[in-house]
SEFIZA-3560 file (N, C-alpha, C; in Angstrom, 3 decimals):
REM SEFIZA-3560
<numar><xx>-64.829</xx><yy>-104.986</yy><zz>34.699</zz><atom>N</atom></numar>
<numar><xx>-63.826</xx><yy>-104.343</yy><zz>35.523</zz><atom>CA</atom></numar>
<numar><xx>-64.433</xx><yy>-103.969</yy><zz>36.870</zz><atom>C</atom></numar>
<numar><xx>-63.480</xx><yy>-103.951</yy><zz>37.987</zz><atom>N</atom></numar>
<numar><xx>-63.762</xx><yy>-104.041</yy><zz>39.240</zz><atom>CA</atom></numar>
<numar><xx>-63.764</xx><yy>-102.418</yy><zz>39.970</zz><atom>C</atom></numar>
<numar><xx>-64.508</xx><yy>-101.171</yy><zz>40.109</zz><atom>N</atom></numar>
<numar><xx>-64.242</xx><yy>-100.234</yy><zz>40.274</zz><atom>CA</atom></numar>
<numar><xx>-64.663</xx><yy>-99.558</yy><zz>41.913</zz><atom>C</atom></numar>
<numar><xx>-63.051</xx><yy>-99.288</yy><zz>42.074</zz><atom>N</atom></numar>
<numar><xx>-63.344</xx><yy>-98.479</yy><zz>43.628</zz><atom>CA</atom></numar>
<numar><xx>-63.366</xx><yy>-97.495</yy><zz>43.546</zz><atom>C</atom></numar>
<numar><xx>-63.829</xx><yy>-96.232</yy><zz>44.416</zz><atom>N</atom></numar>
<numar><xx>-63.510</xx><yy>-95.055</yy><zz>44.315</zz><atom>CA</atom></numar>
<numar><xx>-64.098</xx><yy>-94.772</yy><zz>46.118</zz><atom>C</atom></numar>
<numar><xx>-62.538</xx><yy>-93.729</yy><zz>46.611</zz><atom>N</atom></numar>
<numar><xx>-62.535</xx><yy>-93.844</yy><zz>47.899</zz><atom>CA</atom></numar>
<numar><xx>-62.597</xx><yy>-91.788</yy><zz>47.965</zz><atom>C</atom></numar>
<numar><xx>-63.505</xx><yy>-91.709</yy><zz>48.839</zz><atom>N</atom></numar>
<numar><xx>-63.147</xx><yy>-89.995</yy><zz>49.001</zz><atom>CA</atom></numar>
<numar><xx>-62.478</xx><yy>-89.973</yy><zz>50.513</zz><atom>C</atom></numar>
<numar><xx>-61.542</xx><yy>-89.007</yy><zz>50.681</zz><atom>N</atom></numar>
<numar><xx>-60.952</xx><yy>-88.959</yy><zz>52.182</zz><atom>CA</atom></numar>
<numar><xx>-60.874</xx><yy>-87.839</yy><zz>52.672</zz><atom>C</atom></numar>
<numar><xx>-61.500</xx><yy>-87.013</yy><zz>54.037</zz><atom>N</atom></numar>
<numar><xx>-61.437</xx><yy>-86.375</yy><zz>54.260</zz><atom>CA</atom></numar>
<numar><xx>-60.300</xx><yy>-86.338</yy><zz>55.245</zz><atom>C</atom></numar>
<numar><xx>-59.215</xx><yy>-85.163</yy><zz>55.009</zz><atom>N</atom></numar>
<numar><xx>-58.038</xx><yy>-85.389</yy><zz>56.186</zz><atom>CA</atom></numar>
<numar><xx>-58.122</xx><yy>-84.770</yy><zz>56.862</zz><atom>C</atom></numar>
<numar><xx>-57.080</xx><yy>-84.886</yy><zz>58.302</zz><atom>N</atom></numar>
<numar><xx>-57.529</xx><yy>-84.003</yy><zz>59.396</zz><atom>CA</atom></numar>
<numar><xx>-56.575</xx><yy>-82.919</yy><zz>58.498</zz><atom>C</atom></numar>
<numar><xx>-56.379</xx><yy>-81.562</yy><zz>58.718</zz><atom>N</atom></numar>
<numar><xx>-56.007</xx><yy>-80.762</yy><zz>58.123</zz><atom>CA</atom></numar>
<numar><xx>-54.443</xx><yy>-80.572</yy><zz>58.528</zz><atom>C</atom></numar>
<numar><xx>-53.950</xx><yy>-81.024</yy><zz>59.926</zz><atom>N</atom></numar>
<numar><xx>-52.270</xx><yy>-81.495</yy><zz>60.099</zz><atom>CA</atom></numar>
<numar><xx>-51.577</xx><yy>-82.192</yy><zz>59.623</zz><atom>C</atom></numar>
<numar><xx>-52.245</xx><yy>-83.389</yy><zz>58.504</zz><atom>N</atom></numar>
<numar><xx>-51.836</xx><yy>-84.209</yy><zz>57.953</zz><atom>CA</atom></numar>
<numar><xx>-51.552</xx><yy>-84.388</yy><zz>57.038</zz><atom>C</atom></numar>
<numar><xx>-52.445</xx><yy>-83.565</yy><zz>55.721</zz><atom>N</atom></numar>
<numar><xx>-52.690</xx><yy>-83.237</yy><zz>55.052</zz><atom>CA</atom></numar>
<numar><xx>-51.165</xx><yy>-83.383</yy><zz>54.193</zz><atom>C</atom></numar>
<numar><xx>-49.889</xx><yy>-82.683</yy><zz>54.355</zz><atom>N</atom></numar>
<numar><xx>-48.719</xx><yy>-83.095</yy><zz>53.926</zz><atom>CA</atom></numar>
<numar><xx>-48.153</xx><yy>-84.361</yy><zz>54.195</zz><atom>C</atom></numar>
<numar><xx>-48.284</xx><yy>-85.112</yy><zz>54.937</zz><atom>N</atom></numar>
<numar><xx>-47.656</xx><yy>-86.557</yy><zz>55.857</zz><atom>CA</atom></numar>
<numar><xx>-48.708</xx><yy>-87.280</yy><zz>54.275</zz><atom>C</atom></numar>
<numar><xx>-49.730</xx><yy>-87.236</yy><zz>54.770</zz><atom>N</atom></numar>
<numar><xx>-50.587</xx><yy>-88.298</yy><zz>54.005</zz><atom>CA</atom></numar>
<numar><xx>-50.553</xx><yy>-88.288</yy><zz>52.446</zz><atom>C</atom></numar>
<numar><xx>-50.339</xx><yy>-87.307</yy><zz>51.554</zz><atom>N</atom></numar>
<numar><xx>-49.388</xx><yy>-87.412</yy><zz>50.509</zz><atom>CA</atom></numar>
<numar><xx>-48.833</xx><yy>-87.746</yy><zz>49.630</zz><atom>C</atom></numar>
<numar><xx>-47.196</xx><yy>-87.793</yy><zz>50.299</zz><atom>N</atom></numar>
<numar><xx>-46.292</xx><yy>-89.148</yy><zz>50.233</zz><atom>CA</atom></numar>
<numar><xx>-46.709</xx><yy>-90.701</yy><zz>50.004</zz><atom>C</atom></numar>
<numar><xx>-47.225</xx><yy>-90.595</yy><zz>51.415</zz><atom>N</atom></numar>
<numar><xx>-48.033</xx><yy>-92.150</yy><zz>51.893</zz><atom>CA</atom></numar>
<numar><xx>-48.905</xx><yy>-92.412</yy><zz>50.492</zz><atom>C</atom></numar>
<numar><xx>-49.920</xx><yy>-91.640</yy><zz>50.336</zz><atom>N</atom></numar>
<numar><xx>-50.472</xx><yy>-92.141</yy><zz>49.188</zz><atom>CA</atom></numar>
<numar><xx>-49.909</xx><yy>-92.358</yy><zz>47.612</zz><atom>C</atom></numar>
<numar><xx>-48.892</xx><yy>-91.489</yy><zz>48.089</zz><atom>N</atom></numar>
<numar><xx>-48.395</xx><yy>-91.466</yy><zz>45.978</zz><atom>CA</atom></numar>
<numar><xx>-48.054</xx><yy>-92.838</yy><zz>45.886</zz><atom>C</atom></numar>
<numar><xx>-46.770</xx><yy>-93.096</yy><zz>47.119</zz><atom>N</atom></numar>
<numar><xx>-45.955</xx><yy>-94.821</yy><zz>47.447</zz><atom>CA</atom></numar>
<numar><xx>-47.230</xx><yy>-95.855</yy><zz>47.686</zz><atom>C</atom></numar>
<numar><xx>-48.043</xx><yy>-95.698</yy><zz>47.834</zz><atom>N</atom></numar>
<numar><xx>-49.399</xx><yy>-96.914</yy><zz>47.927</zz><atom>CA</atom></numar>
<numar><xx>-49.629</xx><yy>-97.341</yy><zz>46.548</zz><atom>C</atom></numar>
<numar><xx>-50.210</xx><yy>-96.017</yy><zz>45.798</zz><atom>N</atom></numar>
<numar><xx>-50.472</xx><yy>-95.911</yy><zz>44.433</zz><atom>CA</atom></numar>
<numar><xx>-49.622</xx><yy>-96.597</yy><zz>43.240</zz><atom>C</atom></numar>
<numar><xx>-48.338</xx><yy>-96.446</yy><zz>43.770</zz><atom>N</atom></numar>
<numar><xx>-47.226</xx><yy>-96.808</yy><zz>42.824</zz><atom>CA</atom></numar>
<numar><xx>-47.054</xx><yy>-97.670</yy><zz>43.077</zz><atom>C</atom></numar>
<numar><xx>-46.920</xx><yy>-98.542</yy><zz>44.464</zz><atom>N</atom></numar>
<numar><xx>-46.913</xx><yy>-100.123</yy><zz>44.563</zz><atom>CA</atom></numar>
<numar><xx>-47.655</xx><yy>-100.553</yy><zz>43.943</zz><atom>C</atom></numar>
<numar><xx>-48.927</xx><yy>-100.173</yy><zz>44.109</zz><atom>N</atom></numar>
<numar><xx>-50.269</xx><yy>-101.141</yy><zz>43.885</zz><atom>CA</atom></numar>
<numar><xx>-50.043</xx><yy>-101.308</yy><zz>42.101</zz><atom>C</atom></numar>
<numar><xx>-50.016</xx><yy>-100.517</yy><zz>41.244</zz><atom>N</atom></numar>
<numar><xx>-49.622</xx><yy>-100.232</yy><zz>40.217</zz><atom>CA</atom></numar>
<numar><xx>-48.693</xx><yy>-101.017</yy><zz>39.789</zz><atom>C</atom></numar>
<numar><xx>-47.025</xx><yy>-100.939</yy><zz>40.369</zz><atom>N</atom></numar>
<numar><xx>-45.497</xx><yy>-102.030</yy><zz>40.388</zz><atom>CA</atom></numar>
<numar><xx>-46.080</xx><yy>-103.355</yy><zz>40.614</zz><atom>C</atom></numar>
<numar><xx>-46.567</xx><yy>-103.758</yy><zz>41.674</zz><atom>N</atom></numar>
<numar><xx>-46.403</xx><yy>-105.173</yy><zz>42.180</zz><atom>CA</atom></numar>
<numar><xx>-48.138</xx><yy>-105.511</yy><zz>42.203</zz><atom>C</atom></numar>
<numar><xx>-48.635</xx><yy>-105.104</yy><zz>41.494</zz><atom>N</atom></numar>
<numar><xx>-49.873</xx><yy>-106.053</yy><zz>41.709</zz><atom>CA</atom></numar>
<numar><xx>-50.487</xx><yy>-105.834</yy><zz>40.242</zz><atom>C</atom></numar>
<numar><xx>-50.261</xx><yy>-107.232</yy><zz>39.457</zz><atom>N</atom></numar>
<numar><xx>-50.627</xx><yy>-107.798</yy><zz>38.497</zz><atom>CA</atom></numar>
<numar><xx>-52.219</xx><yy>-107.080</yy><zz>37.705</zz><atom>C</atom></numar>
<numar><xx>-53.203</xx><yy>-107.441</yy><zz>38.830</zz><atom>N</atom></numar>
<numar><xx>-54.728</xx><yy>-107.544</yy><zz>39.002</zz><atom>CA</atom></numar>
<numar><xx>-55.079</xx><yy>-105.149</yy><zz>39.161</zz><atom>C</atom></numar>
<numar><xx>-54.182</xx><yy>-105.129</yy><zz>39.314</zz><atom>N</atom></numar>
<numar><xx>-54.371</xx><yy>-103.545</yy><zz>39.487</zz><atom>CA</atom></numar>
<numar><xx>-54.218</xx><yy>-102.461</yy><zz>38.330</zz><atom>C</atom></numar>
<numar><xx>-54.933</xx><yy>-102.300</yy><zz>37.488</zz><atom>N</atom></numar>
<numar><xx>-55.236</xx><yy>-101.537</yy><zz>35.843</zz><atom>CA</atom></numar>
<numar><xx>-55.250</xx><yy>-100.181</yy><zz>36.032</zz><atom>C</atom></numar>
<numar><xx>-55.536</xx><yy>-99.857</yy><zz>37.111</zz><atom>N</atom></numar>
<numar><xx>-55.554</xx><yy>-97.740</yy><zz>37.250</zz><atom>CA</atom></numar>
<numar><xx>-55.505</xx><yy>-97.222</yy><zz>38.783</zz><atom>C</atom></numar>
<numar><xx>-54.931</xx><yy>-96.464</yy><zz>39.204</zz><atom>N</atom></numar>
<numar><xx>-54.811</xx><yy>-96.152</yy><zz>40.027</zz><atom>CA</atom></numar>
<numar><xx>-54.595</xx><yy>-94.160</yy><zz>40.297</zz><atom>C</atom></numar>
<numar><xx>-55.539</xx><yy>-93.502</yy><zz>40.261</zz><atom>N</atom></numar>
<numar><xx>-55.706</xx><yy>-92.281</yy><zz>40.285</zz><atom>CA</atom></numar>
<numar><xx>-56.030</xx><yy>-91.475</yy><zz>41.196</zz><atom>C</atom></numar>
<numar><xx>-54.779</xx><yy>-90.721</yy><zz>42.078</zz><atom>N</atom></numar>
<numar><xx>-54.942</xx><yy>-89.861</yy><zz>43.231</zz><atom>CA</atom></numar>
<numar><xx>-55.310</xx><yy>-88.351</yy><zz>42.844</zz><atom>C</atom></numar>
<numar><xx>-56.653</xx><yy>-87.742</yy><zz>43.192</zz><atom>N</atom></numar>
<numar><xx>-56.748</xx><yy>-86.707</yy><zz>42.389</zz><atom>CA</atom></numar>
<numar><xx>-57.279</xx><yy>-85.780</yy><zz>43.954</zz><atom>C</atom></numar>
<numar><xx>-56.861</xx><yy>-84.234</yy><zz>43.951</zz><atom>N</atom></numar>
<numar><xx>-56.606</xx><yy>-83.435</yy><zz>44.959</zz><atom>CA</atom></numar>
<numar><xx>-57.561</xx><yy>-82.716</yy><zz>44.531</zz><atom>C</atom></numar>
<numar><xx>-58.641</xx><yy>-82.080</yy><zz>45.630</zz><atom>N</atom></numar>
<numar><xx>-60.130</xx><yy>-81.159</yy><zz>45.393</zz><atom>CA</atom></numar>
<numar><xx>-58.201</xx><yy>-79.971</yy><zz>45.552</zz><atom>C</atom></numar>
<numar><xx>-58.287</xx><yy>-79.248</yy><zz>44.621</zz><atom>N</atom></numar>
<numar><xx>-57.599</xx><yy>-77.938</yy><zz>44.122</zz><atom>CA</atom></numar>
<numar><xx>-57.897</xx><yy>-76.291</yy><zz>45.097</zz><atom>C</atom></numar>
<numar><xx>-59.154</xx><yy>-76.594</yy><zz>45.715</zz><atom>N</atom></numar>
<numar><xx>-60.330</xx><yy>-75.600</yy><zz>46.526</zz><atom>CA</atom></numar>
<numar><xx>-59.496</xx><yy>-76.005</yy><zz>47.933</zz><atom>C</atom></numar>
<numar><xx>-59.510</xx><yy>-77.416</yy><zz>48.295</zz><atom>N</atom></numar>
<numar><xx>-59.606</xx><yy>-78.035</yy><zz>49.393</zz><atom>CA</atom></numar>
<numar><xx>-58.650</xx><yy>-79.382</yy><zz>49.520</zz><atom>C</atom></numar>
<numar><xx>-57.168</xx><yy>-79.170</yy><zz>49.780</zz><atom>N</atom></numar>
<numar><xx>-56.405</xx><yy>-80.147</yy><zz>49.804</zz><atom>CA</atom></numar>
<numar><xx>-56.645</xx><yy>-81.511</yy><zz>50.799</zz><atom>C</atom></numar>
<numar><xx>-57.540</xx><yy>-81.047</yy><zz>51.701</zz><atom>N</atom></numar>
<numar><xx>-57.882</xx><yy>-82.142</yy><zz>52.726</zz><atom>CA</atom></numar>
<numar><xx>-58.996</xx><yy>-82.966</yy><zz>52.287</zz><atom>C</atom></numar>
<numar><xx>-59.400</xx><yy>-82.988</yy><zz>50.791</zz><atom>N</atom></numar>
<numar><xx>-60.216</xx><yy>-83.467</yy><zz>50.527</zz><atom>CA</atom></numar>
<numar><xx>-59.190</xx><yy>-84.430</yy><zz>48.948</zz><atom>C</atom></numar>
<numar><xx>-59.145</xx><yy>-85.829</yy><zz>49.421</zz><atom>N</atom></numar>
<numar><xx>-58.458</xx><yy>-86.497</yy><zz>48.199</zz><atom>CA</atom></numar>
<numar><xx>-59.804</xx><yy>-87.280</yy><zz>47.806</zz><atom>C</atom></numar>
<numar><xx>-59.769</xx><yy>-87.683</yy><zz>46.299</zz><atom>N</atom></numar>
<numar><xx>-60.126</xx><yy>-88.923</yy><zz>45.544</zz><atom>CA</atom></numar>
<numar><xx>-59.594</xx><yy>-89.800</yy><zz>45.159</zz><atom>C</atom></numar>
<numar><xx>-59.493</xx><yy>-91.218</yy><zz>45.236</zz><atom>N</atom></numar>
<numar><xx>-59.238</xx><yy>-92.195</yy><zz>44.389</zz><atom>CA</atom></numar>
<numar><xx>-60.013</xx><yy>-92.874</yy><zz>43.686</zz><atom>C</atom></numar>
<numar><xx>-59.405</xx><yy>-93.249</yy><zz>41.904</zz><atom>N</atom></numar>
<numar><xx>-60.228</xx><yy>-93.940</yy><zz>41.222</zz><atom>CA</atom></numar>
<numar><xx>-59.142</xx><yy>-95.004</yy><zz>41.317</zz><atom>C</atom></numar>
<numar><xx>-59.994</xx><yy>-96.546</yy><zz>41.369</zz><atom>N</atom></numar>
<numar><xx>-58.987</xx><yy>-97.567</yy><zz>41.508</zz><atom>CA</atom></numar>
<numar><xx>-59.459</xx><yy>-98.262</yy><zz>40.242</zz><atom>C</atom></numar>
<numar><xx>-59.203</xx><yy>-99.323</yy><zz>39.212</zz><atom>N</atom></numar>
<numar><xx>-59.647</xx><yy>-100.200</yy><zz>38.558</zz><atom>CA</atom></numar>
<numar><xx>-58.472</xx><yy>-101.423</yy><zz>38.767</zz><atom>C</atom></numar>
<numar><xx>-59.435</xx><yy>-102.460</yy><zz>38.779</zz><atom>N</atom></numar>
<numar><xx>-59.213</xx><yy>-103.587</yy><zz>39.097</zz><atom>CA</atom></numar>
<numar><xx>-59.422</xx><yy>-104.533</yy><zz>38.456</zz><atom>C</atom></numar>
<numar><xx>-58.670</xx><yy>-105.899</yy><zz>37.986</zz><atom>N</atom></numar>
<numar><xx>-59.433</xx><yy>-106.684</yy><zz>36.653</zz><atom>CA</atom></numar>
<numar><xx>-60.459</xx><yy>-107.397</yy><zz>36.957</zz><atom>C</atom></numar>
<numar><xx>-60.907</xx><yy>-107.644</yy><zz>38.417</zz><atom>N</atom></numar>
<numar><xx>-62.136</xx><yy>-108.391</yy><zz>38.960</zz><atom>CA</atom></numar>
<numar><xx>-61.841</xx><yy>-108.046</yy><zz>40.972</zz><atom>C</atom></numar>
<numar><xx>-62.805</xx><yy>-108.319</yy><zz>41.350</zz><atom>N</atom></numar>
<numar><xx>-62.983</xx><yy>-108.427</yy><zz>43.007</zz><atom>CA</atom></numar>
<numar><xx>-61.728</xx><yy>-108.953</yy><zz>43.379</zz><atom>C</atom></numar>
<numar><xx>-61.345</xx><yy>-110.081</yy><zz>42.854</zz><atom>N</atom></numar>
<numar><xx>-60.209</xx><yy>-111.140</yy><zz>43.174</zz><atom>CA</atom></numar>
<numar><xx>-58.936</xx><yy>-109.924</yy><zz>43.388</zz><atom>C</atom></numar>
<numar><xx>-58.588</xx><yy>-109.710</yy><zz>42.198</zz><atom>N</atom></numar>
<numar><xx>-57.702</xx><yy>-108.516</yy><zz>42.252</zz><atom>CA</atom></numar>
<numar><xx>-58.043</xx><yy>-107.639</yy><zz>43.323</zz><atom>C</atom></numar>
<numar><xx>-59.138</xx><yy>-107.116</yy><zz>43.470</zz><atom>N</atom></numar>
<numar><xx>-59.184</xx><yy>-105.784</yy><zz>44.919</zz><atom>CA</atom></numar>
<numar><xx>-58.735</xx><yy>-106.574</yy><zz>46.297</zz><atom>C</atom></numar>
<numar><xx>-59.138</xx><yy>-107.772</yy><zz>46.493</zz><atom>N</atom></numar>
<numar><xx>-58.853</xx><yy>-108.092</yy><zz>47.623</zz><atom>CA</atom></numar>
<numar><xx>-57.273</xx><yy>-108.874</yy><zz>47.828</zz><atom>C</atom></numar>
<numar><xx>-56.771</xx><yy>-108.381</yy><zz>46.724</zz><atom>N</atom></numar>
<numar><xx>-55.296</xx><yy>-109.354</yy><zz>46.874</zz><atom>CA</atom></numar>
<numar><xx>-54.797</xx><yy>-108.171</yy><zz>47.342</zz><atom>C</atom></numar>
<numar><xx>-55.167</xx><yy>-106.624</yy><zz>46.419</zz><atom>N</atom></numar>
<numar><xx>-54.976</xx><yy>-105.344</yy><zz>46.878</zz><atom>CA</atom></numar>
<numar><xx>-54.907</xx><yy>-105.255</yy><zz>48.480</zz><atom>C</atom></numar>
<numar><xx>-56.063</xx><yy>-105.687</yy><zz>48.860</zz><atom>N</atom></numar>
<numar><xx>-56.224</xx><yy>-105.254</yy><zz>49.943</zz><atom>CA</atom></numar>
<numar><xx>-55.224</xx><yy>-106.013</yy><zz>51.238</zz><atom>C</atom></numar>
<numar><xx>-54.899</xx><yy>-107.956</yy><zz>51.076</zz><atom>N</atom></numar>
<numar><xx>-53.894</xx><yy>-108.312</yy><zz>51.356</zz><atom>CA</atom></numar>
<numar><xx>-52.726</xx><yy>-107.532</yy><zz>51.466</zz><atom>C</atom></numar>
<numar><xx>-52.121</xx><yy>-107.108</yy><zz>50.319</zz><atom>N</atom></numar>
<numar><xx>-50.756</xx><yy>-106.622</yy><zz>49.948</zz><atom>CA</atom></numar>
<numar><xx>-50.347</xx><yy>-105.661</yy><zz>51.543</zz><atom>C</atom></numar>
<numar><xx>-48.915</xx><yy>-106.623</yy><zz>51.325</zz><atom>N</atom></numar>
<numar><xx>-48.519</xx><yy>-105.730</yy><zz>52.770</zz><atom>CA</atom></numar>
<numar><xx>-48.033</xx><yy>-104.144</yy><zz>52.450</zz><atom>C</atom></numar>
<numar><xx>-47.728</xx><yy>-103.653</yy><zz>51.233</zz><atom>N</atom></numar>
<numar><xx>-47.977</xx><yy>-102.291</yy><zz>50.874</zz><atom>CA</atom></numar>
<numar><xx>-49.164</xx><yy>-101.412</yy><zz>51.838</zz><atom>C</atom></numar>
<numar><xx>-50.111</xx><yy>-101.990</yy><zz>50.938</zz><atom>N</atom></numar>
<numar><xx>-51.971</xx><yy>-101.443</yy><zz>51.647</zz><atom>CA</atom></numar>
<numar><xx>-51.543</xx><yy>-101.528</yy><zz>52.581</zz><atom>C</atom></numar>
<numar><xx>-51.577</xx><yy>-102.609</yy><zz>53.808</zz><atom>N</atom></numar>
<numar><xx>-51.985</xx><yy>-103.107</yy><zz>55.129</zz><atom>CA</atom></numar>
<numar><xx>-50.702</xx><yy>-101.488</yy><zz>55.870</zz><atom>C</atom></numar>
<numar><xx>-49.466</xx><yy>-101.470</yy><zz>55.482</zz><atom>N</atom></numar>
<numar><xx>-48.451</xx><yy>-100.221</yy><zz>55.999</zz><atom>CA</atom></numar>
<numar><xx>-49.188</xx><yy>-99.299</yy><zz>56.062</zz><atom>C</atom></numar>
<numar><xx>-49.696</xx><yy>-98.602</yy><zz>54.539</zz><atom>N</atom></numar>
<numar><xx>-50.206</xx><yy>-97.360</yy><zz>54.407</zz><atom>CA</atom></numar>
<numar><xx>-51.383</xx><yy>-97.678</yy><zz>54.939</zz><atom>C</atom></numar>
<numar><xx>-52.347</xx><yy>-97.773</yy><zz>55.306</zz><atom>N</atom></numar>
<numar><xx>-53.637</xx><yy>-97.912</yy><zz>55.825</zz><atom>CA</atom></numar>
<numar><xx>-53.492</xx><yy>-98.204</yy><zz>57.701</zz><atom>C</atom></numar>
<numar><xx>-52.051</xx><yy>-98.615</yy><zz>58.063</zz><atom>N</atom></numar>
<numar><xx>-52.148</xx><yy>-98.722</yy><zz>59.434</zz><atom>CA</atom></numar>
<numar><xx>-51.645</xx><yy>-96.994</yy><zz>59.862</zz><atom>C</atom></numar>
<numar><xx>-50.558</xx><yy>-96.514</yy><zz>58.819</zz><atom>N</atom></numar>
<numar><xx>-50.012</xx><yy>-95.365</yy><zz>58.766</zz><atom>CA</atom></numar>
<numar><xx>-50.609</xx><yy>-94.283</yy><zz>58.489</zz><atom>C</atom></numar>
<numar><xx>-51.976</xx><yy>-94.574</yy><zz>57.872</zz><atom>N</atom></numar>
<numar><xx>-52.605</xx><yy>-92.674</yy><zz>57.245</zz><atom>CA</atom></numar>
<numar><xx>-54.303</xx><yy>-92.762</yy><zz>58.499</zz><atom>C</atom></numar>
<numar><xx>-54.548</xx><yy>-93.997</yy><zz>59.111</zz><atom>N</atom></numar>
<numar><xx>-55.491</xx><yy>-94.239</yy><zz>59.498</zz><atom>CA</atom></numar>
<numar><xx>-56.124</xx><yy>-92.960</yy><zz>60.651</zz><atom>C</atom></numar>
<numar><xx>-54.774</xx><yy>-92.246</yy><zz>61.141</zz><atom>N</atom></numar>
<numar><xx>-55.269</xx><yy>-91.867</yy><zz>62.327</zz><atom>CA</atom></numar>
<numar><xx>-55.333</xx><yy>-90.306</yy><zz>61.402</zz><atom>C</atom></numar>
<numar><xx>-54.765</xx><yy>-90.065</yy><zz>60.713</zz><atom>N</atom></numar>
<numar><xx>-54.828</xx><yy>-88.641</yy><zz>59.660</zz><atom>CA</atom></numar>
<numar><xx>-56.000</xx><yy>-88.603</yy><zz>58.589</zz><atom>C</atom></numar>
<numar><xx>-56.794</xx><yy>-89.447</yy><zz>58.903</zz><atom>N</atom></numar>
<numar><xx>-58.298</xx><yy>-89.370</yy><zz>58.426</zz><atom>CA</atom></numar>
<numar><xx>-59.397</xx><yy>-88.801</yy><zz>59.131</zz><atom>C</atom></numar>
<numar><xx>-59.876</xx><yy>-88.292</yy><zz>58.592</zz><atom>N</atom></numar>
<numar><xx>-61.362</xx><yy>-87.512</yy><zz>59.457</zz><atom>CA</atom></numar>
<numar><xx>-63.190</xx><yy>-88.316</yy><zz>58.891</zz><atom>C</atom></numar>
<numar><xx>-62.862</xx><yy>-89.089</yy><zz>57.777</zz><atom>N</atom></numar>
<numar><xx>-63.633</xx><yy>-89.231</yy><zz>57.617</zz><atom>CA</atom></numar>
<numar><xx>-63.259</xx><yy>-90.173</yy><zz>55.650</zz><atom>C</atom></numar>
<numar><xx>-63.598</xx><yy>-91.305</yy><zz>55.466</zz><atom>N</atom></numar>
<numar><xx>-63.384</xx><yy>-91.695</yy><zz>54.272</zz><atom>CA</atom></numar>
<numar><xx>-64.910</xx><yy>-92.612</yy><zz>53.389</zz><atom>C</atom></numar>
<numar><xx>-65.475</xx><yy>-92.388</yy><zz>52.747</zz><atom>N</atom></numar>
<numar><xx>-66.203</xx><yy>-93.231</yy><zz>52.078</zz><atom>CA</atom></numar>
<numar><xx>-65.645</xx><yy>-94.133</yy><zz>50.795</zz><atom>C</atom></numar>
<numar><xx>-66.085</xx><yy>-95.061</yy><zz>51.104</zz><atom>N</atom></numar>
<numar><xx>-65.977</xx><yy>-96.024</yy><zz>49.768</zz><atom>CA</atom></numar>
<numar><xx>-66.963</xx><yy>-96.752</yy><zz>48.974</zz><atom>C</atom></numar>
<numar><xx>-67.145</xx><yy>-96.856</yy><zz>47.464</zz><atom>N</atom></numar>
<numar><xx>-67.626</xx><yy>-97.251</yy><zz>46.692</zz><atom>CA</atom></numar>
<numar><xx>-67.275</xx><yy>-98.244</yy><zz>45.983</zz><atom>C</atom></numar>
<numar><xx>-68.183</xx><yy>-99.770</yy><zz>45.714</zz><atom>N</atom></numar>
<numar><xx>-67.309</xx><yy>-100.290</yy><zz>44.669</zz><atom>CA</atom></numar>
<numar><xx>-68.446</xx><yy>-100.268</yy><zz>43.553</zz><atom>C</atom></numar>
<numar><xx>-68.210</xx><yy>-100.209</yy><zz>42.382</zz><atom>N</atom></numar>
<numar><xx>-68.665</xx><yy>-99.985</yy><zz>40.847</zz><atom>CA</atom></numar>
<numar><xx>-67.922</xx><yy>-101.004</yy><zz>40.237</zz><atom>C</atom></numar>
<numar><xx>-69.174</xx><yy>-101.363</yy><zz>38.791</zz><atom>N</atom></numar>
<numar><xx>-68.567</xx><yy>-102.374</yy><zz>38.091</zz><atom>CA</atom></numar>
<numar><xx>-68.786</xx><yy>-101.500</yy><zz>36.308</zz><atom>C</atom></numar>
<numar><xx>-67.554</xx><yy>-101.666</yy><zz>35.899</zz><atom>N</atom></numar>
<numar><xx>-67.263</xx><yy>-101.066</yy><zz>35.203</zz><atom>CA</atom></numar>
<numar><xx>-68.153</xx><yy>-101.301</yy><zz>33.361</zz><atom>C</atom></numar>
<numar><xx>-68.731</xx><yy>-100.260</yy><zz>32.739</zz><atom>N</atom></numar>
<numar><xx>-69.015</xx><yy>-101.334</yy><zz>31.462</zz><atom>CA</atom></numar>
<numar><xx>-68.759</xx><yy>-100.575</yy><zz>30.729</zz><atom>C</atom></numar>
<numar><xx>-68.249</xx><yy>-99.394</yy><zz>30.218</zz><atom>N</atom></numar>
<numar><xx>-68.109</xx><yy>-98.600</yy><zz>29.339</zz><atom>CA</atom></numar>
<numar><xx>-66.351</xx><yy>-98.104</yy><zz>29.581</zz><atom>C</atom></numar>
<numar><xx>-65.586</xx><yy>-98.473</yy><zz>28.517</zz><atom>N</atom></numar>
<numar><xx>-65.345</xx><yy>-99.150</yy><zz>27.580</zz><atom>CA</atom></numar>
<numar><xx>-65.612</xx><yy>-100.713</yy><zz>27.625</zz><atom>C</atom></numar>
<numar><xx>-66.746</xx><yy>-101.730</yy><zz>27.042</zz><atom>N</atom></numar>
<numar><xx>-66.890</xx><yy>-102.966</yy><zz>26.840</zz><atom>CA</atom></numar>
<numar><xx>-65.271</xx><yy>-103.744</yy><zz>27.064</zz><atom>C</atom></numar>
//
């Protein structure tokens, strides 16, 4: 399994706008993309301007069809400027075999 995990720091005005945007990313990616197994938006509770995503994917192939999808390409032209700062990871998954 193909594993992303993205941390995002938001600017703190955005923080409600960006959201939305992410739940509807999440749920596409989830609806319309075959290759897409988990998709988990999780909120630091302390610090709302601070999101996580865990993504699983059934291989690379799948992340980058993800990343095609004109879903992504909207939300990512749309939350881009309400970011302060994002890292990404990709991990390969082995536990559960």
């Amino acid at each position: 399994m193909h594993v992303i995990t993205v941390e995002f720091t938001l600017r703190r005005e955005h923080v409600e706008s960006f959201m939305p945007a992410m739940r509807e990313n999440a749920r596409a990616s989830l609806a319309e993309e075959p290759g897409c197994l988990q998709f988990d938006v999780c909120v630091d509770p302390e610090d709302p301007a601070r999101v996580f995503l865990y993504e699983v994917y059934a291989d690379a192939a799948a992340f980058r069809a993800h990343l095609a999808a004109p879903h992504f390409k909207a939300f990512d032209a749309a939350v881009g400027p309400w970011v302060a700062s994002k890292a990404v990871r990709t991990l390969t998954r082995v536990v559960p075999g």
